[in-house]
C-alpha positions in Angstrom: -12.5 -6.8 -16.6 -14.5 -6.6 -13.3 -14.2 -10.2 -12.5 -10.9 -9.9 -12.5 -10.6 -6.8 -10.6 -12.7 -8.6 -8.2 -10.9 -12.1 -7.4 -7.8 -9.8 -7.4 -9.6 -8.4 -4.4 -10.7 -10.9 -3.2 -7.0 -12.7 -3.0 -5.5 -9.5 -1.8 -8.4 -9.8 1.8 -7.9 -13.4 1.6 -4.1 -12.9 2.0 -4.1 -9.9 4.2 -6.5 -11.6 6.3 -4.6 -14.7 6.7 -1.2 -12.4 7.9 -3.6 -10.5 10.1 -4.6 -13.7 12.1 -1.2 -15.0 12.6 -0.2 -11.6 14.5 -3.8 -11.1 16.2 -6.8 -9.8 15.4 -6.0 -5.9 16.6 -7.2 -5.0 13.1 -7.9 -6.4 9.8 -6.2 -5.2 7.0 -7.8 -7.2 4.4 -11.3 -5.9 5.9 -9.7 -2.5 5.6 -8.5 -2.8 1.6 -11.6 -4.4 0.5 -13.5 -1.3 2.0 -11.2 1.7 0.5 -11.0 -0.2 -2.9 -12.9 2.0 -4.6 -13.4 1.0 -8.8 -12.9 3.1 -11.5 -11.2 5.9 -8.8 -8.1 7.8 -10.5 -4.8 7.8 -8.9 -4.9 10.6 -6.8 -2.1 12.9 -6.8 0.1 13.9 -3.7 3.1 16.6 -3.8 6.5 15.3 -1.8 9.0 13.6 -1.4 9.4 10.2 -2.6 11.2 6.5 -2.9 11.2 3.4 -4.6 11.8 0.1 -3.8 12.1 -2.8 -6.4 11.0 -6.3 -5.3 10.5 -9.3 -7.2 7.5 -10.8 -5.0 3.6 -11.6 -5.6 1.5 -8.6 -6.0 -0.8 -9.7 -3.3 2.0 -10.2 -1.2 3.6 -6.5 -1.9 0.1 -5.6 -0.7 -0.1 -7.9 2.5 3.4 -6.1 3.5 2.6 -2.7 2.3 -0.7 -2.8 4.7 1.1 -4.3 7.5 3.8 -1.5 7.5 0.8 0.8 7.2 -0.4 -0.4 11.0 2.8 -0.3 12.5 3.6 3.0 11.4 0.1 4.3 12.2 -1.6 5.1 8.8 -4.8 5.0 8.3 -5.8 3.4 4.8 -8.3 5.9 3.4 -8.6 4.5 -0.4 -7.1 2.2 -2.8 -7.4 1.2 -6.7 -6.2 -0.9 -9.3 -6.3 0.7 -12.6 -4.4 -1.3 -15.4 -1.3 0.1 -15.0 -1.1 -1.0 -10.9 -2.3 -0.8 -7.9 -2.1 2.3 -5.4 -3.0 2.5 -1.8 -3.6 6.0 -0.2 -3.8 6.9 3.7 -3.2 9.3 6.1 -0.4 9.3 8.4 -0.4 10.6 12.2 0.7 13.9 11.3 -2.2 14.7 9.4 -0.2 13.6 5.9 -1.4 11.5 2.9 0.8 8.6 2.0 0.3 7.4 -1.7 1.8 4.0 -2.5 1.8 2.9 -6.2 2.5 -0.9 -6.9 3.7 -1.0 -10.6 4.9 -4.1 -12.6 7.8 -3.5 -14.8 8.0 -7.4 -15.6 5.7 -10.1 -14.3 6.6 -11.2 -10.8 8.7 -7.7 -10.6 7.3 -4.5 -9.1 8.1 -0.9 -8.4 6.5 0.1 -5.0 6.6 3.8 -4.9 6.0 5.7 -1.7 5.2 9.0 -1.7 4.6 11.8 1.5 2.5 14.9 1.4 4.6 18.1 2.4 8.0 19.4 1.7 9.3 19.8 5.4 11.7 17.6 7.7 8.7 15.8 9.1 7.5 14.6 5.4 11.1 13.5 5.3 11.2 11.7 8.3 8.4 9.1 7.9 9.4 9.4 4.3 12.2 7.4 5.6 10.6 5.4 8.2 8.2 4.1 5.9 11.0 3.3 3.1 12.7 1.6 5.7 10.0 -0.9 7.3 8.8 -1.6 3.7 12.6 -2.7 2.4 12.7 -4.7 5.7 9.5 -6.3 5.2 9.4 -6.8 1.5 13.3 -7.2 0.9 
């Protein structure tokens, strides 16, 4: 179960890594995911509003674009896990908020990406929408 867990990371830095050096080398998102996996973590749980996006796409790419809509929007990846029933990515915004994103499969090569803002106010709402935007743009 760890080997796989493993070459799924190892696909998902390969892949981010190979999107982050067509656009520069500003940062590197693959660098960034392979650090905040963290094994064995629970899905953390954040309070706020939420949307969700279905796309029929390869995981690791969900992931490329979900990271790369992360460092145009200014969060901060903070952790990430893949327990068996997805992946989930967690940062913190600008304004001091944490973003969950949950990457489920409903069928193979289909996904539900959930995105989900801390807070309950018209700012939470606002890069709610931002981020639900750039990741319908980007993984549409």
């Amino acid at each position: 179960m760890s080997e796989r867990i493993a070459v799924r990371i190892g696909l998902v830095a390969l892949a981010c890594l190979a999107v982050g050096g067509c656009h520069g080398s500003k940062s590197r998102p693959g660098e960034a995911l392979a650090t905040a996996m963290r094994p064995g973590m629970a899905r953390p749980t954040v309070g706020g509003p939420h949307r969700e996006l279905t796309v029929q796409r390869e995981q690791d790419k969900i992931v490329a674009g979900v990271l790369r809509v992360f460092q145009e929007a200014g969060v901060e990846l903070t952790a990430a896990g893949e327990p068996p029933e997805g992946l989930w990515m967690l940062g913190k915004s600008l304004a001091d908020r944490q973003v969950l994103v949950d990457v489920v499969p409903i069928v193979p090569g289909r996904f539900v990406v959930r995105v989900t803002i801390e807070g309950a106010d018209q700012l939470a709402r606002a890069l709610l929408e931002d981020l639900a935007r750039k990741m319908a743009a980007r993984l549409g």
